[in-house]
N, C-alpha and C positions, 0 to 999 in steps of 0.2 A: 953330984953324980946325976941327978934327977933332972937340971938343966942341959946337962953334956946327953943325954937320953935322948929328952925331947928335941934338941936338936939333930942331932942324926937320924932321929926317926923323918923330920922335916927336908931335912937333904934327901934320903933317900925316896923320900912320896916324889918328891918335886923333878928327881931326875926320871924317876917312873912316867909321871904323866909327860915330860917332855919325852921321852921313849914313846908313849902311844902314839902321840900327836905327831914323831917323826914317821913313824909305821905307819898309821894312816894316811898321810898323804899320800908317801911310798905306794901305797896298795889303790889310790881313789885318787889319781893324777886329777886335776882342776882341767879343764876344755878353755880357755881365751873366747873361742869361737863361739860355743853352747851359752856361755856367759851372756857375751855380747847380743847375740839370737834373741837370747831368752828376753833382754830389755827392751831390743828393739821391738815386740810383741807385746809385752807392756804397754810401749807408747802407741801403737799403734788402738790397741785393745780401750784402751782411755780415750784417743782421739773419738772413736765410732761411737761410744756413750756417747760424749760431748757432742757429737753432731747431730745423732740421736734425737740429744732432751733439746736441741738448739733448734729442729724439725717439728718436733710438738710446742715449740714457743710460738712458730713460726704459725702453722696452723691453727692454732687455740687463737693468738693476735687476727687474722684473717677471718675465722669466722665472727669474732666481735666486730669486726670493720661491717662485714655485711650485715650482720644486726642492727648495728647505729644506721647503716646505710638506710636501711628497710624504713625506720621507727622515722627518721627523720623526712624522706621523699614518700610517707604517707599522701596519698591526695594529691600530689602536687604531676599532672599530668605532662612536663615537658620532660624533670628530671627524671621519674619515674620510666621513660622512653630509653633516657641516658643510660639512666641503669640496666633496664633488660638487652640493651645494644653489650653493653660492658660485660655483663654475666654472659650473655653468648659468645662472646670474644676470649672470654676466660673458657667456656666449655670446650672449642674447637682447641685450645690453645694449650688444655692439657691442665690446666691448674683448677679446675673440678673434678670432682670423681664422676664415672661414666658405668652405666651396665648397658648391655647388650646381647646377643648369641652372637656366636664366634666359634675361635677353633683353642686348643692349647697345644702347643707343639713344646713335645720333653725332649731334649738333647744329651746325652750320657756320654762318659767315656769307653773309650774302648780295652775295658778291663781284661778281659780275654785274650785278646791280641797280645795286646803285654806278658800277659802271665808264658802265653804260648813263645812268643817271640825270647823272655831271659831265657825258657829250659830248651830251644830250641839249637838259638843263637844267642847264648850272653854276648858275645867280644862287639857284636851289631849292633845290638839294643840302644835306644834309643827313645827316652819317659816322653818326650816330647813329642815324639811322632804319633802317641795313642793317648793323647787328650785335647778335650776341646779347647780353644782358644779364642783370643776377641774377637779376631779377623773372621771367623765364622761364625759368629753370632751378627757380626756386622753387616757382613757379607747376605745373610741368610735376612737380616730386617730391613737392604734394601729391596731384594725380592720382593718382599712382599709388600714392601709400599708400591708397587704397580696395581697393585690392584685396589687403592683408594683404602686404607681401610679408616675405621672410625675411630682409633687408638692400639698404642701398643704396648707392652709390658713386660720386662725380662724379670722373674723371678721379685713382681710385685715392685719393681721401681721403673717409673712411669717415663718411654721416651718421649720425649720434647725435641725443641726446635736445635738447644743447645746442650742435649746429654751428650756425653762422651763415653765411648765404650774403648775402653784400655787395656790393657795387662802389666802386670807389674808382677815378673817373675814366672809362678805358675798360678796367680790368683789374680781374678780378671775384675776389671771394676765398672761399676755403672753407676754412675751419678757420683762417682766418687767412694760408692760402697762395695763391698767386698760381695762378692757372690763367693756358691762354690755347690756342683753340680749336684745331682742334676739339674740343667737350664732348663726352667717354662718357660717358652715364650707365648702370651694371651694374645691374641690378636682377634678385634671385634668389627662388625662388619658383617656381609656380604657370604655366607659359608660357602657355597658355589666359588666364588670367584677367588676366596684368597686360599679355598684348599686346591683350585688349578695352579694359585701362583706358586705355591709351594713345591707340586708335584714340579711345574718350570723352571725351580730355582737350583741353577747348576751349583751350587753351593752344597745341597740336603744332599744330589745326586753325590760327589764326591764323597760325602761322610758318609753313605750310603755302601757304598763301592768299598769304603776303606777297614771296614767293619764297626764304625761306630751305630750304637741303638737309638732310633729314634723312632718316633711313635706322635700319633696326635691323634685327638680327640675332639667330636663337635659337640657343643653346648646350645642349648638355647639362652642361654643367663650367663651370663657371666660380667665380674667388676673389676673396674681399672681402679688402682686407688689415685689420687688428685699427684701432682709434683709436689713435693714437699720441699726442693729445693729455692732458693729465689731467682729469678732468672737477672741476669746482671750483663745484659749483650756488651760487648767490647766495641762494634761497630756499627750496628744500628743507631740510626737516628730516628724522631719523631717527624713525620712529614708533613709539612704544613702545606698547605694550597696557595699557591701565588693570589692575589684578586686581578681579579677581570681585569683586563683592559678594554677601555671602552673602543668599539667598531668605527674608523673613520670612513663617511664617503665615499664612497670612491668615483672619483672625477674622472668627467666626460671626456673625450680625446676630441682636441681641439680641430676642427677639419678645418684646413687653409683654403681657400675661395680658388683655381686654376685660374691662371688669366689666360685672357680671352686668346682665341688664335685668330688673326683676320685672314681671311680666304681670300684667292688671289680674284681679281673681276677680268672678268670676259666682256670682248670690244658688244658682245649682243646687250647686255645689261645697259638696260636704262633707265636706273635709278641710279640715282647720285646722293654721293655718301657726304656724310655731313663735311665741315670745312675741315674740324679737327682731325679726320679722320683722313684726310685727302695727301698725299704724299706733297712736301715743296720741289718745284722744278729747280732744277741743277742747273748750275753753269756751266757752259760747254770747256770757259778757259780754267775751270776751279780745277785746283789737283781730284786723283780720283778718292784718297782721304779725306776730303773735307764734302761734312753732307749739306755744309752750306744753309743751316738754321739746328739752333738748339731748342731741345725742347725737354721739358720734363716728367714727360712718362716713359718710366720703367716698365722694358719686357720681359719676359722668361727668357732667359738665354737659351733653355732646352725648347723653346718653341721655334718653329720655323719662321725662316724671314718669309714676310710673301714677294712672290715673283714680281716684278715690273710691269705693266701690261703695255703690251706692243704699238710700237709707235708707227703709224703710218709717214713710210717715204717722203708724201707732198707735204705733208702736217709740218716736217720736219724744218727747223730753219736753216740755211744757207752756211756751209760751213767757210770763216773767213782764212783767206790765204795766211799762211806766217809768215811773217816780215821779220827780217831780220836786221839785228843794227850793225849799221857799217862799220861801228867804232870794234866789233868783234870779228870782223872777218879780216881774214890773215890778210896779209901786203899781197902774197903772192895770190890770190884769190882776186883781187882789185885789179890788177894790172889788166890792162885792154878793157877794161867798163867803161863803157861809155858813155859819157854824158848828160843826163836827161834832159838836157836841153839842147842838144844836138839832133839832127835828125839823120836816121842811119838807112840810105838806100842800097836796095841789094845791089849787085855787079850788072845782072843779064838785064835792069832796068835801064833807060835811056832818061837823064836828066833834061830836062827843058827847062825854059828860063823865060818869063812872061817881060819883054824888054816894053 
């Protein structure tokens, strides 16, 4: 009896508690979604440690680099140049820490608006049109790099050459880290000139207008802290300098000699020009192509010929009659020629005859 007892005392517990456990659920339905949320905030929450303690490895390694630097380029006056050139390349360049006066510009949401706008207009509403986002923070730090400043700083994470400013949902990121408002933005420098850029920057005017709070404040002091991140360019490269090329000569422009022009003589001149210089006489029977002597100097062809000088009538020789040969003159041409050994007297003469 005491066996059959404890057993049904046993079934009865066991259907009990499965009764709670079905009640429970019943009453406290499981979310998939809240679940899932909830992990992905875990790994996110792990990641930001991990990059965290990977930023302070990063930094604690860096400054041991410049202490060996230091200890080792003691005395040595070339290196020691190398090095202050390099430390100033790292200060402009954002991976030193930096104090100065400057201004800090806070950026807030527009909590008001919102609250105003669900009791107003719920079915309108809209979370996203009354809070700040990347594009305005981005928007707002190129304004003010017009006015040259000496560094800048969203909520203590230092921009550089390759920060990225993003949004991922409604949490916006800078250098990869999670902000979440209000935004300071530090900016050192010039207080004159980067609180005119500001007041210039159609960006503040918008947030301005739209009822978001914003506010800034001038300092004389104030600290950037150094990039913690490493910089890892994707397309940069290191530029190296070509070497000289050595300067050649540069050569004379060769001036060719003009040849001479001879000028024509006039019959009053009397000087007489050398032999070689004297034209050869022509033959009257020579064709008018042939100059009737070769010789070998070369003239300019763009030079002018010289004229001929005029030949006196009497000086001139006798021009001989042209003869022709008989063996070319036609048949009919021949007929009635007479004789040359015949003696031809005219008609109106009177022959005599010496008997």
């Amino acid at each position: 009896m005491k066996i059959k007892n404890v057993l049904s005392l046993f079934l009865v517990a066991a259907l009990l508690g499965l009764l709670s456990i079905l009640l429970y659920q019943t009453n406290n339905p499981s979310d998939p979604v809240v679940s899932e949320n909830q992990q992905l905030i875990d790994i996110i929450t792990q990641q930001e440690s991990d990059i965290e303690e990977r930023e302070q490895n990063i930094e604690g390694l860096r400054n041991a680099i410049d202490a060996e630097l230091d200890q080792q380029t003691q005395g040595l006056s070339v290196i020691t140049s190398l090095r202050n050139s390099l430390q100033s390349a790292r200060y402009f360049s954002g991976l030193n820490e930096r104090t100065g006066s400057g201004i800090v510009l806070t950026l807030s949401d527009n909590v008001q608006g919102a609250e105003l706008a669900k009791t107003e207009n719920p079915d309108q509403y809209r979370p996203e049109n009354y809070i700040i986002h990347d594009k305005n923070l981005l928007y707002i730090v190129n304004d003010v790099k017009a006015a040259n400043p000496d560094g800048i700083a969203i909520n203590n994470q230092r921009i550089v050459s390759n920060t990225n400013i993003r949004c991922v949902g409604t949490v916006i990121l800078v250098n990869d880290r999670r902000l979440a408002p209000p935004y300071q933005i530090t900016i050192l420098g010039n207080t004159d000139e980067i609180t005119q850029a500001v007041f210039d920057s159609g960006e503040v005017e918008y947030l301005v207008t739209s009822g978001f709070a914003i506010t800034y404040e001038s300092k004389d002091e104030l600290t950037l802290p150094a990039y913690k991140g490493s910089p890892n360019p994707q397309y940069a490269t290191i530029y190296v300098e070509p070497p000289a090329e050595p300067e050649e000569p540069e050569e004379e422009p060769v001036v060719e000699p003009e040849a001479p022009v001879e000028q024509p003589s006039s019959p009053d001149e009397t000087e007489q020009t050398p032999e070689e210089d004297v034209a050869p006489e022509t033959d009257p029977d020579a064709s008018e192509g042939d100059t009737g002597t070769d010789t070998d100097e070369v003239t300019d062809p763009e030079a002018e010929e010289p004229e001929a000088p005029p030949v006196d009538p009497q000086d001139a020789p006798p021009e001989e009659p042209a003869t022709e040969d008989p063996a070319q003159i036609p048949d009919d041409q021949t007929e009635g020629t007479p004789d040359p050994d015949t003696v031809v007297v005219p008609l109106d003469e009177e022959v005599t005859t010496d008997e």
